[in-house]
C-alpha positions in Angstrom: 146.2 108.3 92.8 148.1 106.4 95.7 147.2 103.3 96.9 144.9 102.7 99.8 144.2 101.1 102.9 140.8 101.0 103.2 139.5 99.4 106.8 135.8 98.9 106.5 134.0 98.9 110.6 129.8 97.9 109.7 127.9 98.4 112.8 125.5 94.8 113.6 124.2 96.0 116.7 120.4 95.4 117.4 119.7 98.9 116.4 120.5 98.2 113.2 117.6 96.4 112.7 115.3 96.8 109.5 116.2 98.6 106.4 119.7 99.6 108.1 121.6 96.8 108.0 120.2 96.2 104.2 121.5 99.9 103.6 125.1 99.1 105.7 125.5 95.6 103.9 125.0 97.6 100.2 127.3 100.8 101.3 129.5 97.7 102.2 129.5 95.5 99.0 129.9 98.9 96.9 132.8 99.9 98.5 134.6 96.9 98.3 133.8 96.4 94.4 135.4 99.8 93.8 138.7 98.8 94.9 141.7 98.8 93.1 144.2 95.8 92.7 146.9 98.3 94.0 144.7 98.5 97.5 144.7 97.0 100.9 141.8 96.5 103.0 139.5 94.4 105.7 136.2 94.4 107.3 135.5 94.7 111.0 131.9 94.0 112.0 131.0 95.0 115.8 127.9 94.4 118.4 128.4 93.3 121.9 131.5 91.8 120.5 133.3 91.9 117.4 135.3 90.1 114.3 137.7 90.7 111.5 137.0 89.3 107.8 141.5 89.3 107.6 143.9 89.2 111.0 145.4 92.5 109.0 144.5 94.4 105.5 144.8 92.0 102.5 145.5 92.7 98.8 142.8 93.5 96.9 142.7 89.7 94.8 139.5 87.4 93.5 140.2 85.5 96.5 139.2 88.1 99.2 137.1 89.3 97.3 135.1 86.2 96.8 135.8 86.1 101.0 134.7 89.1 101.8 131.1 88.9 99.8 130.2 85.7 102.1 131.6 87.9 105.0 129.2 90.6 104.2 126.0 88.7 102.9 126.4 86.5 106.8 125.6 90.0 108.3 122.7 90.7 111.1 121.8 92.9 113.5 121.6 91.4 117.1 122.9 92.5 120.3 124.7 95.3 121.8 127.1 97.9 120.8 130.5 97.7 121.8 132.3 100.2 119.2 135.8 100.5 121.1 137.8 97.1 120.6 137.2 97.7 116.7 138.0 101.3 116.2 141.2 100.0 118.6 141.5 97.7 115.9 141.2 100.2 112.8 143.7 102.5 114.8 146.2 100.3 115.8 147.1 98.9 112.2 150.7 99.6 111.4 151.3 103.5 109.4 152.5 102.8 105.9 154.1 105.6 104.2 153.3 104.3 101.1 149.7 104.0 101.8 146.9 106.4 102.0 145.0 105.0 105.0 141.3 105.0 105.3 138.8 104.0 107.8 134.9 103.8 106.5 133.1 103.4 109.7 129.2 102.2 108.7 126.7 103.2 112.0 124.0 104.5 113.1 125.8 105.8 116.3 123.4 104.0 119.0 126.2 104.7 121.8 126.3 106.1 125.3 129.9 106.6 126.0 130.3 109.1 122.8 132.8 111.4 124.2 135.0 108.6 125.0 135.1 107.1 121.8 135.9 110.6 120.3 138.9 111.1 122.4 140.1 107.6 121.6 139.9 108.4 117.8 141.5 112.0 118.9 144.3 110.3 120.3 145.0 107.5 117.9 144.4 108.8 114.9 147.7 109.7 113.7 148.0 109.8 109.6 145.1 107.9 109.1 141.5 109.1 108.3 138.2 108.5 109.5 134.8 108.7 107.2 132.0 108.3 109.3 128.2 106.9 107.5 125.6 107.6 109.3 122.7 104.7 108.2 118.8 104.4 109.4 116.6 107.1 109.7 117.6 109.1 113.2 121.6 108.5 113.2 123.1 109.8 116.1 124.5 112.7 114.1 126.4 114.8 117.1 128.3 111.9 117.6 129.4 110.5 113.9 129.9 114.1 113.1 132.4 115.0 115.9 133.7 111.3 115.7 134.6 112.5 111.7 136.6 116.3 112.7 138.1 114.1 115.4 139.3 111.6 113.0 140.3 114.7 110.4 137.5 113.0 107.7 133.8 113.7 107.1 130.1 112.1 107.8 127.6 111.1 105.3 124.4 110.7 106.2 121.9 108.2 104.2 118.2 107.8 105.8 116.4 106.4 102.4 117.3 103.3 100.9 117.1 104.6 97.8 119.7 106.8 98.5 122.6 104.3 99.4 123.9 103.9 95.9 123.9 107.5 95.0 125.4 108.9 98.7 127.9 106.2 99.2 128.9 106.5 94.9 129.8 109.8 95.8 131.6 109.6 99.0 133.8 106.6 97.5 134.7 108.9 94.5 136.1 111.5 96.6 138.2 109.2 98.9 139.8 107.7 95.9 140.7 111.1 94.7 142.6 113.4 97.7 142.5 117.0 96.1 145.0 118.9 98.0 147.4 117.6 100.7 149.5 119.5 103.2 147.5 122.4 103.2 148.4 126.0 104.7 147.4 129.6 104.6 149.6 132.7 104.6 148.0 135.8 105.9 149.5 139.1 104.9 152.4 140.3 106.8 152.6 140.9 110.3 148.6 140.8 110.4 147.6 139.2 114.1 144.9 136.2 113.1 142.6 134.3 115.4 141.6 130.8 113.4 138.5 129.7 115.0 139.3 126.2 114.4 142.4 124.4 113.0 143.2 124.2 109.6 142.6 120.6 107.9 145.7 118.8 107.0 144.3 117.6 103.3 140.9 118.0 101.5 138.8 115.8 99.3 137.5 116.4 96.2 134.1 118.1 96.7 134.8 118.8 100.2 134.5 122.8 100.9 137.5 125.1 102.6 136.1 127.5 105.1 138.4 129.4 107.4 136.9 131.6 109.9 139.5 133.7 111.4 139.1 137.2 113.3 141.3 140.3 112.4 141.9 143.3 112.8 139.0 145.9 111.4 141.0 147.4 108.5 142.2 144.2 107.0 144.0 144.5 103.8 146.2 142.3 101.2 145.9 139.0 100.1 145.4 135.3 101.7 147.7 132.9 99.8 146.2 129.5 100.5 148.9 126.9 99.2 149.2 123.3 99.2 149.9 119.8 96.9 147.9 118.3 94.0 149.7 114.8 92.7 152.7 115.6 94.0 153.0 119.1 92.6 152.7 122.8 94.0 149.5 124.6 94.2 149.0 128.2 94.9 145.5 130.4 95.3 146.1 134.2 95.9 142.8 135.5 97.4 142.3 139.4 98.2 140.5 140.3 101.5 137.3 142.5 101.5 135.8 144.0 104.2 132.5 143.8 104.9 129.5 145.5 106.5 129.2 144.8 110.7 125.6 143.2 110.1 127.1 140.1 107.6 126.9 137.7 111.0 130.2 136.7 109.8 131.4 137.3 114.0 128.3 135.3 114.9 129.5 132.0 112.5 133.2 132.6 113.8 132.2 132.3 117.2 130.5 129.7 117.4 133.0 127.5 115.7 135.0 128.9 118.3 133.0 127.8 120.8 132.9 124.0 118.9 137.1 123.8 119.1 136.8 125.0 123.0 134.3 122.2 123.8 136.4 119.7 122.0 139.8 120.9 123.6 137.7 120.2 127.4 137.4 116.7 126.4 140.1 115.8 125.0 141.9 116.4 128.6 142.5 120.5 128.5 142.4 122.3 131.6 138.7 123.2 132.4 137.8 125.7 134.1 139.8 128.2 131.5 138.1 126.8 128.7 135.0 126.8 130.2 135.6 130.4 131.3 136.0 131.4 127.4 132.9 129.4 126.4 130.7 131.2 128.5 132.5 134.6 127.5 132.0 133.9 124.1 128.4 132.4 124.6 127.2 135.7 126.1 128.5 138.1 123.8 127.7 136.6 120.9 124.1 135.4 122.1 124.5 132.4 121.4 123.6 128.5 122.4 126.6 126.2 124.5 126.5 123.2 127.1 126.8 126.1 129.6 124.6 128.5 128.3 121.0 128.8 127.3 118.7 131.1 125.6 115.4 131.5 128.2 111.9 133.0 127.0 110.1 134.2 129.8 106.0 134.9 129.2 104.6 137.4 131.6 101.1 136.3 130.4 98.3 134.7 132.7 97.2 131.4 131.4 96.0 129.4 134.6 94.0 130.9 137.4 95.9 130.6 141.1 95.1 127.2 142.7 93.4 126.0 139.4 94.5 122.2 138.5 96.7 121.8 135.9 95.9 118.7 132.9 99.1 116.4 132.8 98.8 114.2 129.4 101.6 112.0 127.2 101.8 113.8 124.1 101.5 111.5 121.4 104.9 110.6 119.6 106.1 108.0 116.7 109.4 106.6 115.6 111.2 108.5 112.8 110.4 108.2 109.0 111.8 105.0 107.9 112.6 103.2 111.1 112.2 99.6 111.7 109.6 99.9 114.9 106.2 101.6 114.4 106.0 103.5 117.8 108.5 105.1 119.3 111.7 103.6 121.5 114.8 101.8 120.7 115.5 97.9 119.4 115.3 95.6 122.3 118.8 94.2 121.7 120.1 97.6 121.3 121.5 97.2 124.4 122.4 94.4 127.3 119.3 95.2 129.3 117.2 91.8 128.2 120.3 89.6 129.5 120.8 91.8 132.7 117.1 91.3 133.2 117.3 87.5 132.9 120.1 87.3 135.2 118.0 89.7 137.7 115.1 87.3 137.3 117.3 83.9 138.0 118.8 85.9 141.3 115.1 87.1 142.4 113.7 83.6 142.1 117.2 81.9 143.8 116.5 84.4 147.0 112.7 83.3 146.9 114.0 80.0 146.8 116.4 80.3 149.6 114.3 82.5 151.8 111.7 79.7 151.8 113.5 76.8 152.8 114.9 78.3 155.4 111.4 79.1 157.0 110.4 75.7 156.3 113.5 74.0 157.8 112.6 75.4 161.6 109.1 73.8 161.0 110.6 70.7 160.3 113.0 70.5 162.6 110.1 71.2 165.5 108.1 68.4 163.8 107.5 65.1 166.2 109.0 61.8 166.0 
């Protein structure tokens, strides 16, 4: 097993309130007690601003350690969420060679500018790898998932606090154990292939390999799916069988088709193309995409003509296991209470202007 680098990024924000932050602070404390004395590593916590536990990774010793339990105990959730300047942070650490580097990035994904953030871990990923934990119990699981392929890791997902130790045991046991590195497929000979997606670089132990590719109807031979295991050779000879047109297989292979499009729009590819092929694929296959929708249309008569229709708020609640009883978000989830203050100090300023100046006129026309 190589050494790691293992940066640790624990979201404080105020919608981590509750039974998240408990969960993030135990994912946190776990993962630091499972590393070796060979590793690297820091901790990055983030809300409206952030800080690092290290100015850089340090080695594994009793010291940080004993630094890095304060670090995490001190942890709450107030304010914002400002998740750029530390995954800048994570991303910008100097490549190692001799280091298998690893970002654990601890959230519940409470963010607006989502597609940004992806492109920014698209674009400065570079050897590194980036395991996304989604914490609380309605984790923004478009985002953390997408933020994980873009970042060429995977997303956990942990909504019981029960569930931390097991989840997070598991997910630490596989990054300390890379299965198979540099991995590549070999079709048979002369065979024309459309991959839906891109193959990973490396896998994980207990992490699945599912290629969906299309060929051509009479498909015969064998896939050879090679790769590295500890620094030696590994070979898998697989034969191809066909199989009937109803298996939905064209259906699966599609829509992850359809996923890699998306991703390719915004991560700066030409649009309308790409939009153009998302819509092609969308229609033919029936299926779901930002540009096209499946519509039910009911021919049936429910309301009389001119008849007054009942408008009423459905009744709704917070998720299973959140920190608020009804529904909406944490009131420091966001800026909005300090923009409101300062909107309340300007409003009362402008009262306060606007009425001396009537008064002044009345004073000036006062007599002697």
């Amino acid at each position: 097993m190589p050494a790691r680098e293992v940066t640790f990024i624990i979201d404080t924000s105020g919608s981590m309130q509750g039974p998240s932050i408990e969960q993030a602070r135990a994912a946190l404390s776990m993962g630091i007690d499972r590393l070796k004395q060979a590793d690297r590593f820091n901790v990055i916590r983030f809300a409206s601003d952030y800080s690092k536990l290290f100015s850089s990774p340090q080695p594994v010793t009793d010291k940080s350690r004993a630094l890095a339990s304060g670090f995490v105990s001190a942890l709450s959730a107030n304010g914002g969420t400002e998740m750029r300047a530390p995954l800048e942070t994570a991303l910008s650490s100097r490549p190692d060679p001799e280091l298998l580097q690893q970002i654990i990035f601890i959230t519940d994904g409470s963010v607006g500018n989502e597609a940004e953030l992806i492109k920014l871990i698209h674009d400065r990923i570079g050897e590194k790898r980036l395991f996304t934990v989604g914490i609380g119990a309605a984790p923004n699981a478009y985002f953390l998932g997408e933020a994980a392929l873009a970042g060429r890791g995977s997303y956990t997902f942990i909504a019981e606090r029960e569930q931390v130790g097991t989840r997070m045991r598991e997910l630490f046991a596989k990054l300390e154990r890379p299965a198979l590195i540099d991995l590549k497929v070999q079709w048979p000979q002369g065979m024309g292939v459309d991959l839906a997606a891109p193959l990973p670089m490396d896998l994980y132990s207990g992490d699945p390999i599912v290629v969906l590719a299309r060929m051509p109807q009479m498909a015969s031979g064998e896939v050879v799916i090679s790769g590295r295991v500890r620094g030696v050779a590994w070979t898998q000879r697989l034969p191809l069988t066909s199989v009937g047109d109803a298996s939905g297989l064209s259906k699966l292979w599609a829509r992850e088709r359809i996923g890699t499009l998306s991703r390719q729009m915004h991560f700066g590819g030409d649009g309308e193309p790409l939009k153009a092929a998302i819509v092609e694929l969308a229609l033919k296959h029936h299926l779901v995409s930002e540009f096209t929708s499946l519509v039910a249309v009911d021919d049936e008569v429910v309301r009389s003509a001119g008849s007054l229709g009942h408008v009423e708020q459905a009744a709704t609640s917070a998720p299973v296991g959140g920190a608020w009883a009804t529904v909406g978000f944490a009131k420091t989830a966001t800026t909005a209470p300090v923009w409101l203050c300062a909107g309340l100090v300007c409003m009362c300023l402008s009262l306060l202007f606007t009425y001396t100046r009537l008064r002044r006129p009345a004073l000036e026309r006062r007599p002697a």
